[in-house]
C-alpha positions as CSV (number, residue, x, y, z in Angstrom):
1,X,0.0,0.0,0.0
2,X,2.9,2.3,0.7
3,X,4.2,1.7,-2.8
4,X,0.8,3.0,-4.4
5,X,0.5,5.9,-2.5
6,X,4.3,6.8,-3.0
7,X,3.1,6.3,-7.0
8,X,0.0,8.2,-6.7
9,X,2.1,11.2,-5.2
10,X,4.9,11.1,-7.9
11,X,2.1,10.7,-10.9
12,X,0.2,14.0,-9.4
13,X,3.4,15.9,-8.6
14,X,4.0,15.3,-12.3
15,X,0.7,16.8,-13.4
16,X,1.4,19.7,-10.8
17,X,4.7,20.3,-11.6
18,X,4.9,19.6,-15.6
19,X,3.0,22.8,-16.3
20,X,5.3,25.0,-14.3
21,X,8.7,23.9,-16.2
22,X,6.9,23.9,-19.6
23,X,6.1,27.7,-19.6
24,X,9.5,27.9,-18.2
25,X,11.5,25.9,-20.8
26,X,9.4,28.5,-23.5
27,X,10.1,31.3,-21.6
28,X,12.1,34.0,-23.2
29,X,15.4,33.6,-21.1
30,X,14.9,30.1,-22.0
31,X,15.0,31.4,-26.1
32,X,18.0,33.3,-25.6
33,X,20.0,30.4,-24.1
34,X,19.6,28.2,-27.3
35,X,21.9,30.1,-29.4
36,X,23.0,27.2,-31.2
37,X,20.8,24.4,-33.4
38,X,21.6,21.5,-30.9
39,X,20.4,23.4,-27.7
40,X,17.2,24.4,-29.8
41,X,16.3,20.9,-30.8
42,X,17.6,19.7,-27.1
43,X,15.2,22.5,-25.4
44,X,12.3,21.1,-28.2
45,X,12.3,17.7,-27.3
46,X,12.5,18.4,-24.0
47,X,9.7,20.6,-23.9
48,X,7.9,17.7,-26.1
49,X,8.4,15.7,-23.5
50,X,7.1,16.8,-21.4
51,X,4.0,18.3,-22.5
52,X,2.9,14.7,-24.2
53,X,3.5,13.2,-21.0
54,X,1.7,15.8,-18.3
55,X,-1.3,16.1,-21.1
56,X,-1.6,12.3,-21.0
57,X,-1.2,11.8,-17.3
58,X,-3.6,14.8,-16.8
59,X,-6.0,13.4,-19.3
60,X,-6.1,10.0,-17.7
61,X,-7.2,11.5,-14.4
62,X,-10.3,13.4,-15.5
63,X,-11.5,10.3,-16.5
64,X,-10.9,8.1,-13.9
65,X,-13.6,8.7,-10.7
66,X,-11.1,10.9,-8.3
67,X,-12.2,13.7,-6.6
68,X,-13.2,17.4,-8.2
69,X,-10.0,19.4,-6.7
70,X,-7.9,17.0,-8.1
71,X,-9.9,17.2,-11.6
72,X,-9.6,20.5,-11.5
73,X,-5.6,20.9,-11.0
74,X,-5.6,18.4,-14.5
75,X,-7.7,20.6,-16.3
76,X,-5.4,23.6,-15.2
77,X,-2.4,21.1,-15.8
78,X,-3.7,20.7,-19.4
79,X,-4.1,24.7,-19.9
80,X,-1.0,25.6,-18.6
81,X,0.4,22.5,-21.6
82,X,-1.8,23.8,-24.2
83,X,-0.6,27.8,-23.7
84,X,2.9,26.8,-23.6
85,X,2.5,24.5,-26.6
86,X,1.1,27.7,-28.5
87,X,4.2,30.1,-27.2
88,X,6.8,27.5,-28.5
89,X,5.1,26.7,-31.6
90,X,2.2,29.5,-32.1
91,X,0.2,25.9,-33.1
92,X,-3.2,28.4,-32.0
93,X,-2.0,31.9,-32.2
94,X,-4.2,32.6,-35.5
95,X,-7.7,31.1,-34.7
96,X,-6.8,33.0,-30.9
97,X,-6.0,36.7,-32.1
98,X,-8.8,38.9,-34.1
99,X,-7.8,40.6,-37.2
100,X,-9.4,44.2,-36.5
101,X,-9.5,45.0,-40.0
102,X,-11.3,42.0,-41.2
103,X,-10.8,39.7,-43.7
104,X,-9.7,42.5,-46.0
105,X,-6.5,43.2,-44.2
106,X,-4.8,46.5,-44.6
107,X,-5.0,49.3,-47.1
């Protein structure tokens, strides 16, 4: 029994946690540390990593029956992967922003 809860605590530090380091590893001093290719694709996979991990993990708790608080920090676990996702790769920047000139664009 001590095993399980000693897993239970490392799988929902990981959904705590992985959100955290993801907006950190896209952070902007984070950018300006990979100067070189190899850092870059280091920092990427790292990143991708992560967030495939902490989306899964936080994914496979709203569905199984735990309680609402705990649901809740997955659903914030899962925001915090998306939003990081998008300032990495900008995968949801253009259906997010509004063009205020319309579909026209500029004149």
């Amino acid at each position: 029994m001590k095993s399980l809860a000693l897993l239970a605590v490392i799988l929902l530090s990981f959904i705590i946690f992985s959100g955290p380091v993801a907006l950190f590893v896209t952070s902007r001093w984070a950018k300006n540390l990979s100067d070189s290719k190899y850092i870059l694709v280091l920092r990427r996979s790292f990143l991708a990593a992560i967030n495939v991990l902490g989306m899964l993990l936080s994914l496979s708790v709203i569905i199984v029956a735990v309680p609402p608080v705990v649901k809740f920090i997955a659903v914030i676990s899962i925001v915090t992967h998306v939003f990081a996702i998008n300032r990495e790769y900008g995968f949801f920047s253009h259906w997010l922003s509004r063009n205020p000139n319309g579909p026209e664009g500029q004149y």
